[in-house]
Every structure is written in structure tokens, then in C-alpha cells.
Residue, then its C-alpha position, 0 to 999 in steps of 0.5 A: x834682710x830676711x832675718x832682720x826681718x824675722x827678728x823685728x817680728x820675733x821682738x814685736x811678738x815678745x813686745x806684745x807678749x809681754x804688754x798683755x801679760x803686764x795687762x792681764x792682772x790689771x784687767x783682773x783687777x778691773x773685772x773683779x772691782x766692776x763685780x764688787x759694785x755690781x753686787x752691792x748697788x744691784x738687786x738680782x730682781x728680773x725687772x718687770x715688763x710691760x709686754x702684756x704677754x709676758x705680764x699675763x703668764x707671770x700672773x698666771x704662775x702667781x695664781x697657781x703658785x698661790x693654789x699650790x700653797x692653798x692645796x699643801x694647807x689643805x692636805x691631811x697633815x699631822x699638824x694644825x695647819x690653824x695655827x700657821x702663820x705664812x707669807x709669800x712675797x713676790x719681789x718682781x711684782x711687788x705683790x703679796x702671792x698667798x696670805x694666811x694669818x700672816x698678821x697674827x703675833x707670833x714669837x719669831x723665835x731664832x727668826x728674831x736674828x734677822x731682825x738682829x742682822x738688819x738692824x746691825x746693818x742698818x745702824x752700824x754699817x757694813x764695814x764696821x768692825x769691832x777693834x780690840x787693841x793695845x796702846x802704849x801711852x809713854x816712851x819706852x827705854x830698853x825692856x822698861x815701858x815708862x808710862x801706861x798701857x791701855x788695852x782698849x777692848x769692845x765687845x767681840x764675840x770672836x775673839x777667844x782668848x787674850x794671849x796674842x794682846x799679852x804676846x804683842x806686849x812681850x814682843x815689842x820687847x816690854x818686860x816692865x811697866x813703870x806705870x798702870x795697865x789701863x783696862x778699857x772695856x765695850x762690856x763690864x758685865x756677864x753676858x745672860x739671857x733673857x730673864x723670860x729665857x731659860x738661863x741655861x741658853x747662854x752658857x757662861x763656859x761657852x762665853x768668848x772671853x770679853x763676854x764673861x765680865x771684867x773679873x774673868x778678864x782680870x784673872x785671864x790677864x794677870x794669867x798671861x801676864x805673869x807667864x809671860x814674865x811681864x810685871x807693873x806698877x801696883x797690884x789691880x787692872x786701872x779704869x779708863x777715864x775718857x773724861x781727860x785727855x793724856x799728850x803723852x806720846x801714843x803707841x800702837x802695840x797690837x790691833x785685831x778687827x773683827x768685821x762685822x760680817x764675820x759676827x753675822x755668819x755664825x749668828x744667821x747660818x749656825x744661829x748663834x744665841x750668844x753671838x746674837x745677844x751679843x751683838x745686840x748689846x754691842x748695838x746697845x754700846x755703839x749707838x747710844x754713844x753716837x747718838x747720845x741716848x741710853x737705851x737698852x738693845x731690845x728697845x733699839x731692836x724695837x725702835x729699828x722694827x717700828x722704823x721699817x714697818x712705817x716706812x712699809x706702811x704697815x703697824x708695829x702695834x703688840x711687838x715685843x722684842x725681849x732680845x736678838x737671839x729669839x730665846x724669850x717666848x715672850x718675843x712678839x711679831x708677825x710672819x708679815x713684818x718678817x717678810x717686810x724686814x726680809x723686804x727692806x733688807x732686799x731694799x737697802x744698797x749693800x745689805x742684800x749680799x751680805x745675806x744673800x752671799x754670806x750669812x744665810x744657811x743655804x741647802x746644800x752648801x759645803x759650808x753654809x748648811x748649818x741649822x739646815x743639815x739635813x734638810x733640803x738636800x735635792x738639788x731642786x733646791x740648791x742656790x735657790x733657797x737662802x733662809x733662817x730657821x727657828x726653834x722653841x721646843x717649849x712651845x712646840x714652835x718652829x719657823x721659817x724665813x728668808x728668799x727663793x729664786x723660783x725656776x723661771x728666775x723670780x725672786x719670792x720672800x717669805x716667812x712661816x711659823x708653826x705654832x702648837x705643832x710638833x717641830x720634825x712636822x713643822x719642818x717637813x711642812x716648811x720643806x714641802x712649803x719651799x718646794x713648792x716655792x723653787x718650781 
């Protein structure tokens, strides 16, 4: 009796044992399902409070936040501290903390990318994703393809060669192509800078391939094509015409996304010119065809700043945006709108994590220095600093934007920029400037 006893307890336990083991992985998935929506509908802001203590003690922090800047101004520097350009935003309170010259046009130079990002955000969406594919139209017969094969390519700065389309073909065992190789490009042109930037900015040997224009795209694939023993009828590449339809049997030979999130990380942490133009003449490609317009991406940039600073209640009057790399000095907005471009972001569901967590060069970080190397490295400033640098040495010109989580837990926006100042100065300056920030 006390052995059947024994072994209806032992194979309970095993029961169990088993049920929480088949249970853990669903509980896995439950968890880290719960944290993906929090993070994407949540703001990581301390909600105010209304504990008249509590409020007095954060004003009073404000207020010597706010004097500890005016000092940092106001120390012997060799920099002209006129010049500068500053905002501090307290997100909690929903108060400017310290303001000076804040609406004064400046060029934003690489801080323009921020503007690049949100609008990228905004009007594609964070789950868009560029699509480079192949697609057979027509019926296939032994190594003979009979019909057309359609390379549909937007404009994805990532890609780096076109070797795995022409591999997919070979590999879905096409040899012959009794019909035309259908070259449907996103982009026709060269990728060039700003005619107010210096052309050496966006080096055309440094161009990802979809980038460098249809002849280059041309020569690289009749390249691959031959050494990959592939032959079709006629000489050329055809134009897509997206003006008739085609009933021919449809067939997915090779596909590559490359989400957007994966654009912005280079182009915010490492800042990236030519990622950022790119990216901006891909807005100019997707939302003039979706909303049926034709305008340029810098005036789609325009219209986006216009669109946030209205519904911040502020004035959009003398910007100027050339492009979405920040090159052009001619580039005009103020340390305000960035700091209420930084604020809408913070605003919008979705769009904070993917600056916060992935594409703003944080100090410290093993991965996501970048343009920050070298600056910032206490711990002091470690997981509280998320930002985005900018430089234009031609016109001695550095500057300085994004969030900080203070010591007591507040979340603070702001923007600097340095004009007419030695740029390793201007830099100690915006290093001292977040130092402040983070006590």
C-alpha cells in the first residue's frame, strides 16, 4: 500500500514537473509580449503629483537646475557663450527650465537628422520597410524561364551589392530568359549632396549601390549575370511600365527587407550623410506616391517641421531645410523647434523606443557611442544620456540634442548649438552642460 502510495505522489510530481515546464515558455512569451506594448504606448515620464511637497521640492530643483546652467554660461570659457544657442525642457512639469537665444535661427547641422527620423516615423510608419525583390512573371520549363523577370528595387541604403538577387535567379534553377529582364527602380539617379554642401560630402565610391544610378545598376548586373552563366533575350535592361497590368502567372524568386529602424541607427548613432539623404529622398519617393503630390524631400521635411510646431504652438517663420543630412550651412532652425521636435517624438506612441532604445548614440554603450566616442565616458552619464551630435567645421559649428534622465528619475529635452566657436571647445561645453543635466 505504501509503495502505490509512493508511486501516485512520484507521478503527480513528474505531472507537474512537466505541466510547469510546458508552461514556462508560454509564460516566456506572455511576459515579453506585456513589455513590448508597454514600451511602445508607454512614456518612461514620473507622472506629476499633486502632493504640494513633493511639487515644491521639484520646483526648487528646477530652479537650481536652472542656476547651475546660468553659472556654466557665466564661467571664464574660451568660447563665446553669445553665440550659443540653449534649451532645457523639463518633460514632468511640462516647463521650459533655462532659455537662451533659443529662438535665434541657427543651421542645426548633423541635428537636422533628428528632423529626418521623425518625419521618417511620422509619415512612413515604424514598421516600414524597404523591399528589394525578384519576381518571375511567366511559366518556367526546365532551365528556360519563358517570360519576364522583374527586379523591383526601392531605394535601400543597405543593401551593398546585388549578388544575392542574381544568386536567387541562378538558384531557382534559370539559366535562360526567353523574354526581358525588367529593371523596376525606387531611384534612376546618383545620390548628390546639397548644391550648398560641399560635393565631396556624399562620396560616390562610398554610395550602396541603388544609390549610384540606373547605369551603375546596369553594369553591376550584367557583371553578375554573365558570371553566373545566366543569358536573355536581347542586349539592355527593359523599364517597368506600371501603366498596364500583366495576367501572367506571378513568381517570387528572391525578397530582402530592410526595416526602417535599421536605416535610422547608423544615420542618428554613427550620423550617416548618406543614409540621411537617402532617406529623405526615399520620403520624397513613398509619400508623393501615396498622397499623389510631387514634392521634393527637404519641402516634405519643411512641411513635417511646419506641421509639429503648429501643433506646438510655436512659429515656423525663416527655416530653411536644404536636406536631411544637416551638410547645407544654409540649413536654418532653432535650438526650440529642435527641443519641440525631440518633444513631439516623446509624444507620438511608438516613436520614443525607437530613439530612446536603438537609434541615438548613448555614452558608454559598447555599440551605440558612435559619434559620441570619446566623450562622456564617467559613469555619471551612463543610461542617462540619449542624443545627437552635429558638426560643421566650416562654420566653426557644433551642436547638441536629445534626452536626459536626471538623478532623481526626471526626464529633461534639450538642444545646444555653438556657433563661431572652436568645435573641441564647444564640445567640453555641451559635456559640462550634460553634466549638469544628469545630477
Amino acid at each position: 500500500m505504501a509503495k502505490k502510495k509512493r508511486r501516485r505522489r512520484l507521478k503527480k510530481s513528474v505531472r507537474r514537473g512537466c505541466a510547469i515546464i510546458l508552461a514556462l515558455p508560454i509564460l516566456f512569451c506572455l511576459g515579453y509580449c506585456s513589455l513590448r506594448l508597454y514600451r511602445f504606448f508607454a512614456r518612461p515620464v514620473p507622472s506629476a503629483t499633486s502632493d504640494p511637497i513633493r511639487a515644491a521640492r521639484d520646483s526648487a530643483s528646477l530652479a537650481d537646475l536652472a542656476q547651475r546652467i546660468d553659472n556654466l554660461m557665466h564661467q571664464p570659457l574660451r568660447i563665446d557663450t553669445a553665440t550659443i544657442a540653449l534649451e532645457v525642457f523639463d518633460l514632468q512639469s511640462g516647463t521650459t527650465v533655462y532659455s537662451r537665444h533659443a529662438d535665434r535661427l541657427v543651421a542645426p547641422a548633423s541635428c537636422m537628422k533628428l528632423l529626418t527620423a521623425t518625419a521618417a516615423l511620422n509619415l512612413l510608419g515604424t514598421s516600414h520597410s524597404y523591399v528589394c525583390q525578384v519576381v518571375g512573371r511567366g511559366e518556367q520549363t526546365g532551365s528556360v524561364f519563358q517570360g519576364d523577370i522583374v527586379l523591383q528595387l526601392d531605394d535601400d541604403p543597405m543593401l551593398e551589392s546585388l549578388d544575392p538577387l542574381v544568386a536567387a535567379i541562378r538558384q531557382h534553377g534559370i539559366q535562360r530568359i526567353e523574354g526581358n529582364i525588367v529593371l523596376d527602380l525606387m531611384r534612376s539617379d546618383t545620390l548628390r549632396a546639397h548644391p550648398t554642401a560641399a560635393v565631396w560630402d556624399i562620396p560616390f565610391n562610398r554610395l550602396p549601390v541603388l544609390l549610384k544610378g540606373r547605369q551603375r545598376v546596369e553594369a553591376d548586373l550584367r557583371f553578375l549575370l554573365a558570371s553566373q552563366g545566366i543569358t536573355w533575350k536581347g542586349d539592355g535592361f527593359a523599364e517597368a511600365d506600371h501603366r498596364k497590368g500583366d495576367d501572367r502567372p506571378a513568381t517570387l524568386i528572391y525578397r530582402h527587407e530592410t526595416p526602417l529602424t535599421d536605416v535610422l541607427a547608423p544615420m542618428l548613432i554613427h550620423s550617416s550623410n548618406i543614409k540621411a539623404d537617402a532617406l529623405c529622398s526615399h520620403i520624397e519617393s513613398v509619400a508623393n506616391q501615396q498622397f499623389g503630390l510631387n514634392l521634393s524631400g527637404s519641402r516634405w521635411l519643411l512641411g513635417q517641421a511646419q506641421m509639429i510646431v503648429r501643433q506646438m504652438g510655436g512659429s515656423a517663420d525663416g527655416f530653411v531645410v536644404n536636406d536631411g543630412s544637416g551638410l547645407s550651412p544654409d540649413n536654418r532652425l532653432t535650438a526650440h523647434f529642435l527641443v519641440q521636435l525631440l518633444r513631439y517624438a516623446w509624444e507620438k506612441p511608438g516613436m520614443w523606443p525607437v530613439l530612446i532604445d536603438e537609434a541615438l548614440a548613448t555614452p558608454g554603450h559598447p555599440v551605440r557611442h558612435g559619434s559620441l566616442l570619446g566623450r562622456m565616458s564617467a559613469p555619471a552619464f551612463r543610461n542617462k544620456v540619449f542624443v545627437k551630435t552635429g558638426t560643421l567645421t566650416t562654420r566653426a559649428l557644433s551642436s547638441l540634442a536629445g534626452y536626459v534622465q536626471t538623478s532623481d528619475e526626471r526626464w529633461l529635452i534639450f538642444a545646444v548649438v555653438n556657433e563661431d566657436s572652436p568645435v573641441m571647445e564647444s564640445r567640453i561645453f555641451q559635456d559640462a552642460l550634460c553634466r549638469e543635466l544628469v545630477r
